[in-house]
BALOBA-1460 file (C-alpha; in Angstrom, 3 decimals):
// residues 318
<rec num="1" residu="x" x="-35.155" y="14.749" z="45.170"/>
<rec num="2" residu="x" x="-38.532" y="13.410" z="46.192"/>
<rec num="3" residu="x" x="-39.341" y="13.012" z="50.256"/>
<rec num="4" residu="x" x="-40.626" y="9.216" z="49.565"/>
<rec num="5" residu="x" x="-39.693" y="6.366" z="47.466"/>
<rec num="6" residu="x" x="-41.777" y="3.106" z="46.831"/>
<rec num="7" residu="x" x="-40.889" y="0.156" z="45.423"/>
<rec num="8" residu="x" x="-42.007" y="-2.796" z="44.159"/>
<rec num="9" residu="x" x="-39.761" y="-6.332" z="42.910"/>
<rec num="10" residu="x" x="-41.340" y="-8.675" z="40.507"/>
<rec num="11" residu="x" x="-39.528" y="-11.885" z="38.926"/>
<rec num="12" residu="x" x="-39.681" y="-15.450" z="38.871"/>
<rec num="13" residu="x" x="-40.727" y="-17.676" z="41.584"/>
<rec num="14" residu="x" x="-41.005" y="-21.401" z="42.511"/>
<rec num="15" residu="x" x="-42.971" y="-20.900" z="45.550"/>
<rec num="16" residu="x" x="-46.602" y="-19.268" z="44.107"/>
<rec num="17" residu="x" x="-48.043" y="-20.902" z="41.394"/>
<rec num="18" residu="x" x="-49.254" y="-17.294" z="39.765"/>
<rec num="19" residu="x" x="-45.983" y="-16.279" z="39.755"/>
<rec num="20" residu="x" x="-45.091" y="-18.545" z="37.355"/>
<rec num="21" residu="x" x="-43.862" y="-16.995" z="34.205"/>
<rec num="22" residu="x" x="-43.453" y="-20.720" z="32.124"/>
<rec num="23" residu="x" x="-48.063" y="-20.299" z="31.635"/>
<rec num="24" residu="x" x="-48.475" y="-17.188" z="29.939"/>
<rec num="25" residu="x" x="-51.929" y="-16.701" z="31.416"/>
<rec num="26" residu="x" x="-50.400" y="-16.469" z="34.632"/>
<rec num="27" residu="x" x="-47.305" y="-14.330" z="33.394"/>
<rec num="28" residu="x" x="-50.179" y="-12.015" z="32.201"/>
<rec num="29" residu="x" x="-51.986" y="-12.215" z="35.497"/>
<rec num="30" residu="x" x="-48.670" y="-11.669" z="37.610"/>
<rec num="31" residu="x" x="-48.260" y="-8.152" z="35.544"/>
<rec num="32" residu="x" x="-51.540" y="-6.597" z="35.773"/>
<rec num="33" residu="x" x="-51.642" y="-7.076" z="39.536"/>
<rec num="34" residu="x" x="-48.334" y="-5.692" z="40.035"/>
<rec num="35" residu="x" x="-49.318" y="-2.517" z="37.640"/>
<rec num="36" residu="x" x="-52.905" y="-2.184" z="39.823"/>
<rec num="37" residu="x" x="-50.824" y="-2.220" z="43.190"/>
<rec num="38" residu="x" x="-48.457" y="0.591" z="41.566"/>
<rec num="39" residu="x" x="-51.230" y="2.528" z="40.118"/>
<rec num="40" residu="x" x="-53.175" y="2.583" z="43.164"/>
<rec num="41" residu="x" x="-50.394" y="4.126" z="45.474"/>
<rec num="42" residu="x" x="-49.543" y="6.671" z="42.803"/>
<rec num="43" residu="x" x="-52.905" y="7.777" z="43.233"/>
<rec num="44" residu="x" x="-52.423" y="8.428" z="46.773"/>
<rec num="45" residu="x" x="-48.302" y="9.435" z="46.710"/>
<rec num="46" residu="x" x="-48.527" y="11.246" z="43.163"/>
<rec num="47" residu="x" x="-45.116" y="12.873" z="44.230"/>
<rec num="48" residu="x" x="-42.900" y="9.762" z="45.149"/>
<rec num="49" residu="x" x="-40.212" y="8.118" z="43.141"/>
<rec num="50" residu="x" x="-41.720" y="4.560" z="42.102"/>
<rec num="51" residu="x" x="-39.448" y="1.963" z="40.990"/>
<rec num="52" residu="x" x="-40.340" y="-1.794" z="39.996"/>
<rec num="53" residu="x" x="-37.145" y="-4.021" z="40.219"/>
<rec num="54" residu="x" x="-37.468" y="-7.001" z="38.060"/>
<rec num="55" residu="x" x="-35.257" y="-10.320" z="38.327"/>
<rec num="56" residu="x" x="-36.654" y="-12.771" z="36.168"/>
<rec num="57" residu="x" x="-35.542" y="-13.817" z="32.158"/>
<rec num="58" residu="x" x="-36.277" y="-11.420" z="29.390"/>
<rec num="59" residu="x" x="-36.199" y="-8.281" z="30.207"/>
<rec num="60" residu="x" x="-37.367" y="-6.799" z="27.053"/>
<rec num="61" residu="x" x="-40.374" y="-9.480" z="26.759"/>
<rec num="62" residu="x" x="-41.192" y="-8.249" z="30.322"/>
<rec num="63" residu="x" x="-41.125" y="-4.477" z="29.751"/>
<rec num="64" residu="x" x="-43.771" y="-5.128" z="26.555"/>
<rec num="65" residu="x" x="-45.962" y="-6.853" z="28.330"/>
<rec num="66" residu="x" x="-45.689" y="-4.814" z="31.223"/>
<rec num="67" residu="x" x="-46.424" y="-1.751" z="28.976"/>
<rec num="68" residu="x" x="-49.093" y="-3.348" z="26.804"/>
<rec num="69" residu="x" x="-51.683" y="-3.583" z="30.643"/>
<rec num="70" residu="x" x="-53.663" y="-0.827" z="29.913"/>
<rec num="71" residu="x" x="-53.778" y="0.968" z="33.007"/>
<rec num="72" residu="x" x="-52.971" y="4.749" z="33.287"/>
<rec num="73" residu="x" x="-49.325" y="4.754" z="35.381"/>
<rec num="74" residu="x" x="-47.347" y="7.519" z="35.891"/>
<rec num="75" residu="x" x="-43.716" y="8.234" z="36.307"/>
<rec num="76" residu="x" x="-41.775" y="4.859" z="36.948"/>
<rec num="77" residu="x" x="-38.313" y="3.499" z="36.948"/>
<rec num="78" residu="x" x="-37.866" y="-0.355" z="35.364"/>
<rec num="79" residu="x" x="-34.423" y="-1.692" z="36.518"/>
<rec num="80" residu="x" x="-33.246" y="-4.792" z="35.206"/>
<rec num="81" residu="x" x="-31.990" y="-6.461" z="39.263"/>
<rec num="82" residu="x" x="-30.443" y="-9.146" z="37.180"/>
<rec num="83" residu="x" x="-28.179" y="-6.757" z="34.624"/>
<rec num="84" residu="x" x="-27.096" y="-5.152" z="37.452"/>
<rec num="85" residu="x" x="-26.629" y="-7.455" z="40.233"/>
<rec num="86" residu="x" x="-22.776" y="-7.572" z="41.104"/>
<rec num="87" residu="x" x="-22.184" y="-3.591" z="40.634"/>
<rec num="88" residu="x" x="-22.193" y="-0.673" z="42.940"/>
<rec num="89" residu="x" x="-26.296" y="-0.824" z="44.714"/>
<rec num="90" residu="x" x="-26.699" y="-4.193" z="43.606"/>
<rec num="91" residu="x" x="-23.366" y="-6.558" z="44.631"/>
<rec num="92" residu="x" x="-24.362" y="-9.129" z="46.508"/>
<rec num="93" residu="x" x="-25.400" y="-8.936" z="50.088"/>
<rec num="94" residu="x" x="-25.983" y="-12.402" z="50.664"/>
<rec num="95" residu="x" x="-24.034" y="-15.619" z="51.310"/>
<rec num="96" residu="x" x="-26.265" y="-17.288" z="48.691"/>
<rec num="97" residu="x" x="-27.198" y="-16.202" z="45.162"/>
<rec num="98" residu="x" x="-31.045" y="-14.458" z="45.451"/>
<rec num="99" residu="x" x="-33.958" y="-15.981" z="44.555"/>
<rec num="100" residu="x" x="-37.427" y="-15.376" z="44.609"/>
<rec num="101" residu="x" x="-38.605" y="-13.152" z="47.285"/>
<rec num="102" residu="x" x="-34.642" y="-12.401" z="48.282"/>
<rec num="103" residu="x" x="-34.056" y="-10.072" z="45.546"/>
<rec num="104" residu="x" x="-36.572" y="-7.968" z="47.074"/>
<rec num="105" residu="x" x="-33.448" y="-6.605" z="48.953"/>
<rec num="106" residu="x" x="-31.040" y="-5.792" z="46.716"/>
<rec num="107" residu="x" x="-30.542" y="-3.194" z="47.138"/>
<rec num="108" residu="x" x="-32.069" y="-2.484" z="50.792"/>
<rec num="109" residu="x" x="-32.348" y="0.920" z="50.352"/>
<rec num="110" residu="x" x="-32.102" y="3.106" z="47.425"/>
<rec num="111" residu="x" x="-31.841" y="6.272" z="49.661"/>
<rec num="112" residu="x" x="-31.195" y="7.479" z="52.985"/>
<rec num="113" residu="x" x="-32.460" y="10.621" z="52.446"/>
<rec num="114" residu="x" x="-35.419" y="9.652" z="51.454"/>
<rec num="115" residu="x" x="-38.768" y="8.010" z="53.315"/>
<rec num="116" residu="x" x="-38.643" y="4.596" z="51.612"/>
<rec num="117" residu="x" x="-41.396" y="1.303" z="51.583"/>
<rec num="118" residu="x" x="-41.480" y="-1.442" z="50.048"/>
<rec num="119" residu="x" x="-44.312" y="-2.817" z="48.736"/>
<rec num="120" residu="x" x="-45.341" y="-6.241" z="47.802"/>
<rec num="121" residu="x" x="-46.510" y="-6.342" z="43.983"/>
<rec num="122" residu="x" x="-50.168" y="-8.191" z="45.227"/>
<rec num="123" residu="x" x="-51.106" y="-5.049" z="47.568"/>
<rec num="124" residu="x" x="-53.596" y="-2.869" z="46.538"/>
<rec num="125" residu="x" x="-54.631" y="0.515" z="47.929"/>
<rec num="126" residu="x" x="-58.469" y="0.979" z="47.294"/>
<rec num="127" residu="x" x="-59.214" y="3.816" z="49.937"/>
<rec num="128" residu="x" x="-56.856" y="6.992" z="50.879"/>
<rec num="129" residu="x" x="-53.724" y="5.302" z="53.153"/>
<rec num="130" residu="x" x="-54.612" y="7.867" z="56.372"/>
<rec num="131" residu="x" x="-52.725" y="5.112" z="58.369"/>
<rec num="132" residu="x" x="-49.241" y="5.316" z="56.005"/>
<rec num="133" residu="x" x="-49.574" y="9.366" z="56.616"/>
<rec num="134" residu="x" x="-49.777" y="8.541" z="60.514"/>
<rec num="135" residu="x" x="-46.471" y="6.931" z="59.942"/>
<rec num="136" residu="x" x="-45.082" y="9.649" z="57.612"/>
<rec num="137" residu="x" x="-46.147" y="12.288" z="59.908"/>
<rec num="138" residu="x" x="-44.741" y="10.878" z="63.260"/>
<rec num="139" residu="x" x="-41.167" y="9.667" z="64.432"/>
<rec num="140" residu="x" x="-41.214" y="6.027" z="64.410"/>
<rec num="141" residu="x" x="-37.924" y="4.713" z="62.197"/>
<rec num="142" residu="x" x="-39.741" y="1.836" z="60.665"/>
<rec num="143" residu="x" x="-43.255" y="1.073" z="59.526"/>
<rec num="144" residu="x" x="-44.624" y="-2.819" z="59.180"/>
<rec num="145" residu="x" x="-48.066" y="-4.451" z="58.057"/>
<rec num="146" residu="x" x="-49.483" y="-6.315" z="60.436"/>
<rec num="147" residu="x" x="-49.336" y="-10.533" z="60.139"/>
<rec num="148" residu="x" x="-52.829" y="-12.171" z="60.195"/>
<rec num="149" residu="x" x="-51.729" y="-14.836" z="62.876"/>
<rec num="150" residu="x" x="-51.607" y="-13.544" z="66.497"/>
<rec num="151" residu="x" x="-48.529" y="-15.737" z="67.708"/>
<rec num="152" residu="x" x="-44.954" y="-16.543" z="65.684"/>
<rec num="153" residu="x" x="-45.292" y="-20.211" z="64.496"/>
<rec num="154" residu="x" x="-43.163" y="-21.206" z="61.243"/>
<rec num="155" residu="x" x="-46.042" y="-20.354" z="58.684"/>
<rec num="156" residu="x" x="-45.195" y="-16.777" z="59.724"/>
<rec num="157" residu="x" x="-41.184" y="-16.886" z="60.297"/>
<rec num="158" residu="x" x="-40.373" y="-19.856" z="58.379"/>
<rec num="159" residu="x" x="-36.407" y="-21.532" z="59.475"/>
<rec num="160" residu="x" x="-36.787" y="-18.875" z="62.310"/>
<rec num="161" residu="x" x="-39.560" y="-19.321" z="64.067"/>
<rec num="162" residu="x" x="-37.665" y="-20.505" z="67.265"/>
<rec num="163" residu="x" x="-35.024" y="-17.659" z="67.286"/>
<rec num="164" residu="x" x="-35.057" y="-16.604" z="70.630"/>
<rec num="165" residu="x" x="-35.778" y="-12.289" z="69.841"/>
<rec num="166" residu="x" x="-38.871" y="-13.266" z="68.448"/>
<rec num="167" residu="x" x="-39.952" y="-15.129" z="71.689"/>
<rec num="168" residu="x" x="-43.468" y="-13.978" z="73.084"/>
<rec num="169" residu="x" x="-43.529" y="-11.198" z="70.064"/>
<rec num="170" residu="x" x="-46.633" y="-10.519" z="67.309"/>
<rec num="171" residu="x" x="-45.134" y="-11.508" z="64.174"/>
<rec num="172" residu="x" x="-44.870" y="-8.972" z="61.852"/>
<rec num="173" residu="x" x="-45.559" y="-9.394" z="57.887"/>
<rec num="174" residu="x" x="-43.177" y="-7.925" z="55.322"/>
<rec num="175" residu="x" x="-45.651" y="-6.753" z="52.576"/>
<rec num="176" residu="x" x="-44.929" y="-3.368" z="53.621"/>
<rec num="177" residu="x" x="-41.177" y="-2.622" z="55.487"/>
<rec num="178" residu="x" x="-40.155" y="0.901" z="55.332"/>
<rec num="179" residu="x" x="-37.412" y="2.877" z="56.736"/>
<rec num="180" residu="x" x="-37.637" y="6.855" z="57.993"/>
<rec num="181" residu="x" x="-35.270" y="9.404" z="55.659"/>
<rec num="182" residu="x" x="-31.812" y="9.286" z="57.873"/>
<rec num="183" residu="x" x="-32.224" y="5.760" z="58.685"/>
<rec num="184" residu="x" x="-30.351" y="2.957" z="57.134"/>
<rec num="185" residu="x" x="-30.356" y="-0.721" z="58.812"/>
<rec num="186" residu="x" x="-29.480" y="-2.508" z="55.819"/>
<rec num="187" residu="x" x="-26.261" y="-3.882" z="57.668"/>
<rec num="188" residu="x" x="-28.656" y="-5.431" z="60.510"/>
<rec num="189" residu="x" x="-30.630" y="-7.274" z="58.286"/>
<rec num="190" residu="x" x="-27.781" y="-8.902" z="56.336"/>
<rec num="191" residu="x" x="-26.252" y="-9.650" z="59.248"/>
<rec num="192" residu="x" x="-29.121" y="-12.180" z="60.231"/>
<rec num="193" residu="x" x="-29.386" y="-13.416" z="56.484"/>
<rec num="194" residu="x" x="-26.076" y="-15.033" z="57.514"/>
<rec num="195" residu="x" x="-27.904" y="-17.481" z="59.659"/>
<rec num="196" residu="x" x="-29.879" y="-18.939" z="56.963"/>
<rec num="197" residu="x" x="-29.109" y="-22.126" z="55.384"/>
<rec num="198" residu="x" x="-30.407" y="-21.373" z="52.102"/>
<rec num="199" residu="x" x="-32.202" y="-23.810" z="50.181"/>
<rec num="200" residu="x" x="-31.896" y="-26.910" z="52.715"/>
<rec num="201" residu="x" x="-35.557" y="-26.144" z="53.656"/>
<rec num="202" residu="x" x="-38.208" y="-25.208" z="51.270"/>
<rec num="203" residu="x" x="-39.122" y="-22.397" z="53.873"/>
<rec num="204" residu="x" x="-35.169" y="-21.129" z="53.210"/>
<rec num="205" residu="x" x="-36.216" y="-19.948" z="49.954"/>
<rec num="206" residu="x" x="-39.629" y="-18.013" z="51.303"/>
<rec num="207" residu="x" x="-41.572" y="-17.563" z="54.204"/>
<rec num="208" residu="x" x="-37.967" y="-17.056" z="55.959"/>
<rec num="209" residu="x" x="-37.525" y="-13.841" z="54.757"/>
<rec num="210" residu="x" x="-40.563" y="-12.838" z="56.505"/>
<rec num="211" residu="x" x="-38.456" y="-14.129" z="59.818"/>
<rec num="212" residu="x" x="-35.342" y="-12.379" z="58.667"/>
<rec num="213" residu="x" x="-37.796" y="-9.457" z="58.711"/>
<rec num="214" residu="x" x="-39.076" y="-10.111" z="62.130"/>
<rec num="215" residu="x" x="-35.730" y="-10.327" z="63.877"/>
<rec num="216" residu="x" x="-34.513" y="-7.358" z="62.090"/>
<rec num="217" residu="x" x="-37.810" y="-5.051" z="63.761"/>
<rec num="218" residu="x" x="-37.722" y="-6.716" z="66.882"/>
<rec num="219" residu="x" x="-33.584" y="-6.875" z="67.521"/>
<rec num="220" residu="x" x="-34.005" y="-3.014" z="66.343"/>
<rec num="221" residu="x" x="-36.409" y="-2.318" z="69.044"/>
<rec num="222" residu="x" x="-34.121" y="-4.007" z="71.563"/>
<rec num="223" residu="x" x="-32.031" y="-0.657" z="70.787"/>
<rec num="224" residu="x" x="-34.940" y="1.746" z="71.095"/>
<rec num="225" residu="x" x="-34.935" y="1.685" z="67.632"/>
<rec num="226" residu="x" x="-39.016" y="1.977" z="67.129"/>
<rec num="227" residu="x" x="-41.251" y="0.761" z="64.601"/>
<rec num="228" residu="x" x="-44.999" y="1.179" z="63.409"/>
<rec num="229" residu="x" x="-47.306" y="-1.380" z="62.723"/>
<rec num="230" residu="x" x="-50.524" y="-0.492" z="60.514"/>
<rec num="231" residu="x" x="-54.095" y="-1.166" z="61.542"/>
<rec num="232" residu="x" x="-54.866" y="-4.743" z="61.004"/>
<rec num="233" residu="x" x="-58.317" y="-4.107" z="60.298"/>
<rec num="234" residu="x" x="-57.328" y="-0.869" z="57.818"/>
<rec num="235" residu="x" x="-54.294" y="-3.219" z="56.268"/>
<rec num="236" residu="x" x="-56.487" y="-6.204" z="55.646"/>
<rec num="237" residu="x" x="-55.871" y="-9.566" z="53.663"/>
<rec num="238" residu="x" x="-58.185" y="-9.751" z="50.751"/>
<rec num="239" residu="x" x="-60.049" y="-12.975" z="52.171"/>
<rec num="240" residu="x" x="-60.974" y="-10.493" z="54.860"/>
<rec num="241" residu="x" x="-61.423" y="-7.085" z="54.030"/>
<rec num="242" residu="x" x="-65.269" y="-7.273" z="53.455"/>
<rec num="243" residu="x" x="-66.365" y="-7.837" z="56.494"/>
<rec num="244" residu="x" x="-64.638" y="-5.068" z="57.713"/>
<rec num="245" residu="x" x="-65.790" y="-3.150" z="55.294"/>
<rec num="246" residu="x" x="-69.462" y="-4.110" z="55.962"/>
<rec num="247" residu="x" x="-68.419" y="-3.340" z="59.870"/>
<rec num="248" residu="x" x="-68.074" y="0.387" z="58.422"/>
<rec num="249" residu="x" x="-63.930" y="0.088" z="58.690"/>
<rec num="250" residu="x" x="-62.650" y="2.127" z="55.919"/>
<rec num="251" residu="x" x="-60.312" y="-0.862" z="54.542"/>
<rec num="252" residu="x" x="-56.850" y="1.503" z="53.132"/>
<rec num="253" residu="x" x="-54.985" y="-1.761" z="51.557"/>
<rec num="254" residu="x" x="-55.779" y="-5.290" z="50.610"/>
<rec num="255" residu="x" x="-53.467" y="-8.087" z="50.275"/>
<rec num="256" residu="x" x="-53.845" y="-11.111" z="47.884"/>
<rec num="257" residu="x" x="-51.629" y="-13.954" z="49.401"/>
<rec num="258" residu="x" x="-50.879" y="-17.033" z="48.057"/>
<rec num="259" residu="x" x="-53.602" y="-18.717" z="46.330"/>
<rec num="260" residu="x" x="-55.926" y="-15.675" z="47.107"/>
<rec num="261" residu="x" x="-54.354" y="-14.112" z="43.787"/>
<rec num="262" residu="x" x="-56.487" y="-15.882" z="42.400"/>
<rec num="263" residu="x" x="-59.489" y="-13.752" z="44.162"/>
<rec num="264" residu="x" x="-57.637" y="-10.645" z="42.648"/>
<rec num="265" residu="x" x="-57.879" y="-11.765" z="39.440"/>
<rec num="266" residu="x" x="-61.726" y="-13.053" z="39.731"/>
<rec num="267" residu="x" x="-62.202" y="-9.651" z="41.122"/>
<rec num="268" residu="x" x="-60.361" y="-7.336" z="38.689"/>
<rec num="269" residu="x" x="-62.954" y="-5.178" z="36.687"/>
<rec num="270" residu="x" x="-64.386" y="-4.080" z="40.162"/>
<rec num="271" residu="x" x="-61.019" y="-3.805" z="41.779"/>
<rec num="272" residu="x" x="-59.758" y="-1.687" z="38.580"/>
<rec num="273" residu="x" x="-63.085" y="0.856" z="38.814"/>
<rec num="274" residu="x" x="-62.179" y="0.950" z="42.466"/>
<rec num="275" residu="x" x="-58.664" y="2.476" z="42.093"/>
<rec num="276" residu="x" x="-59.468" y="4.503" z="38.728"/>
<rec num="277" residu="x" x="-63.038" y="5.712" z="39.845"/>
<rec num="278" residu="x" x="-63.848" y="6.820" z="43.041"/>
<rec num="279" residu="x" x="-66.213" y="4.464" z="43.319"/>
<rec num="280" residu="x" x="-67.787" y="4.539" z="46.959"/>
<rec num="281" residu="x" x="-67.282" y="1.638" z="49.587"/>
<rec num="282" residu="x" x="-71.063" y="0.798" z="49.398"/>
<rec num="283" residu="x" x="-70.689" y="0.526" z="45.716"/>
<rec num="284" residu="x" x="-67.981" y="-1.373" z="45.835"/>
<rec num="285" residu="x" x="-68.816" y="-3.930" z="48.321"/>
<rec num="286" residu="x" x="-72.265" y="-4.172" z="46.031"/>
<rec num="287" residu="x" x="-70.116" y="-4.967" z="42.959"/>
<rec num="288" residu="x" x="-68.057" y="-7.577" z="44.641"/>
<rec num="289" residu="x" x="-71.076" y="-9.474" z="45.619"/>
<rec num="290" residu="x" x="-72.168" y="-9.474" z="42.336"/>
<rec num="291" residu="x" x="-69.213" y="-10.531" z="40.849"/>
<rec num="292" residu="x" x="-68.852" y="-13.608" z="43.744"/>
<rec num="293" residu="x" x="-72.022" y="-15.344" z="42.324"/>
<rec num="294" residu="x" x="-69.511" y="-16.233" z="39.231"/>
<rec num="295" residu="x" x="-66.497" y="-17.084" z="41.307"/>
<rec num="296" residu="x" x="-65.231" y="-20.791" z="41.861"/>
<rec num="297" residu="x" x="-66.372" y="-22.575" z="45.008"/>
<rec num="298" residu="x" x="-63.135" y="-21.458" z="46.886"/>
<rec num="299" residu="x" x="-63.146" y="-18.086" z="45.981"/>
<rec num="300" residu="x" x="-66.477" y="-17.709" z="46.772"/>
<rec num="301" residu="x" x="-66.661" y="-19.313" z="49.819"/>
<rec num="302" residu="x" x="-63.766" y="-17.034" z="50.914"/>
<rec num="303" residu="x" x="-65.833" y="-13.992" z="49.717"/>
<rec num="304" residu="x" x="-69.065" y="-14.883" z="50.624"/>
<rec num="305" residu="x" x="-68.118" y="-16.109" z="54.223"/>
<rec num="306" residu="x" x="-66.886" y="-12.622" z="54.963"/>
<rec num="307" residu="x" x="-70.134" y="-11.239" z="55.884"/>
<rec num="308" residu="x" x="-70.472" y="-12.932" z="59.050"/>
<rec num="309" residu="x" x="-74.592" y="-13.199" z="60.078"/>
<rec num="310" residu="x" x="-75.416" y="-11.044" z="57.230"/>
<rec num="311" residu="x" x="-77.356" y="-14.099" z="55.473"/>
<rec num="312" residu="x" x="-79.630" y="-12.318" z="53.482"/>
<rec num="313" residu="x" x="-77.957" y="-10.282" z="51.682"/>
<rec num="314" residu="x" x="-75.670" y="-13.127" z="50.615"/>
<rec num="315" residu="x" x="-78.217" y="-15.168" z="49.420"/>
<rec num="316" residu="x" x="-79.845" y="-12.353" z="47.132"/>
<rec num="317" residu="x" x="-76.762" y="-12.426" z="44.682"/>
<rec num="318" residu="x" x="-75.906" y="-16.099" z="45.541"/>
């Protein structure tokens, strides 16, 4: 039995436009992030016990395509959520039928005995996770990524944002929620999934997961129940990880939000050498740049504006 699982859910969505499997293009792009952000942590955890859980149509269709990104993965379990959903692991927990991000949970945990994190399928690991060993190595139950807002406001807790345990507390993003081997607080979080009026509020069907999250950490903590939170600087979204890396911060994970998927996917042949190549931090910050002179206005704007004061250097490849 392995000492860590990781796991990753994929399907359909109707709240990020890359997600969306009806434009093939997109179908296409949704896979080879969510193989990168696999293949990079198996380059770090070469031991754990990776499984993808995937809830949309077409299994089969999804599997082929899945296969046919040609990027070297190792050992990995496919289940078919959908197949399954109503036996044993996967009856449902929920007082609604899943969607989108809400099938990330089913099940909550695969196995007490086991460390166990859950991963969001646009993460990618491009440097050695020191930070995710800290939390391995120590004795805190749980282990969180950091949000990039500094107070809870609905953008980061959705339909909760007012619930009273999250008052005066740093909201906490769910990219990353993992549990220590021995613990199991699956019931918890269910528990406040009862409070959600699903689908009266477009938030119900997304960003109020994140506040589901949020209540389950901090109502945990209220019971000495503790929890780690990564660097935010080490953890970083992708619209900011350059300047830290230009600060000399050795960035460990970046995280393509919403519509910065689309920065991912402007970025890929660097971001790909990166995981597969030990390509240095210099290097790749070097490559980036020269990649952002062909980017969009947005994306390079959101690139470019990264490197603070650093002027000259931006204009040489711009």
């Amino acid at each position: 039995m392995p000492d860590l699982i990781l796991r990753w859910s994929v399907g359909l969505q109707d709240t990020t436009k890359l997600s969306d499997f009806k434009n093939q293009d997109k179908f296409n792009n949704l896979i080879w992030l969510t193989k990168l952000s696999i293949v990079s942590f198996q380059k770090w955890f070469p031991n754990a016990h990776c499984i993808l859980m995937y809830n949309g149509q077409d299994f089969d269709s999804f599997k082929q395509a899945f296969d046919s990104v040609d990027l070297p993965i190792k050992q990995l379990e496919i289940i078919n959520q959908t197949k399954l959903f109503g036996f044993e692991k996967y009856i449902n927990p929920y007082h609604f039928i899943p969607q989108g991000v809400w099938w990330k949970w089913v099940p909550f945990r695969f196995d007490k005995s086991c460390n166990e994190i859950s991963i969001d399928t646009d993460i990618i690991c491009i440097n050695e996770p020191k930070d995710w060993y800290k939390w391995l190595e120590g004795k805190e139950e749980i282990v969180v990524a950091p949000e990039r807002f500094d107070e809870i406001i609905v953008n980061t807790c959705g339909d909760f944002h007012k619930h009273p345990v999250l008052n005066g507390k740093m909201p906490i993003n769910c990219g990353i929620v993992g549990q220590r081997q021995g613990c199991d607080f699956s019931e918890r979080f269910f528990d406040i999934t009862k409070e959600i009026r699903y689908g009266y509020t477009h938030d119900s069907l997304f960003i109020t997961e994140q506040g589901a999250i949020n209540i389950w950490v901090y109502s945990l903590e209220m019971e000495n129940i503790s929890h780690y939170v990564l660097n935010f600087e080490k953890c970083a979204w992708i619209r900011d990880f350059l300047y830290y890396l230009e600060k000399g911060v050795i960035v460990e994970t970046v995280h393509a939000t919403t519509w910065h998927k689309q920065i991912a996917q402007l970025l890929k042949p660097v971001l790909e050498k990166k995981v597969l190549n030990e390509m240095s931090n210099e290097e790749f910050l070097l490559e980036v740049l020269k990649i952002s002179k062909e980017m969009n206005f947005y994306a390079k704007y959101a690139v470019g504006r990264q490197l603070g004061e650093d002027k000259k250097k931006l204009e040489f490849y711009f």
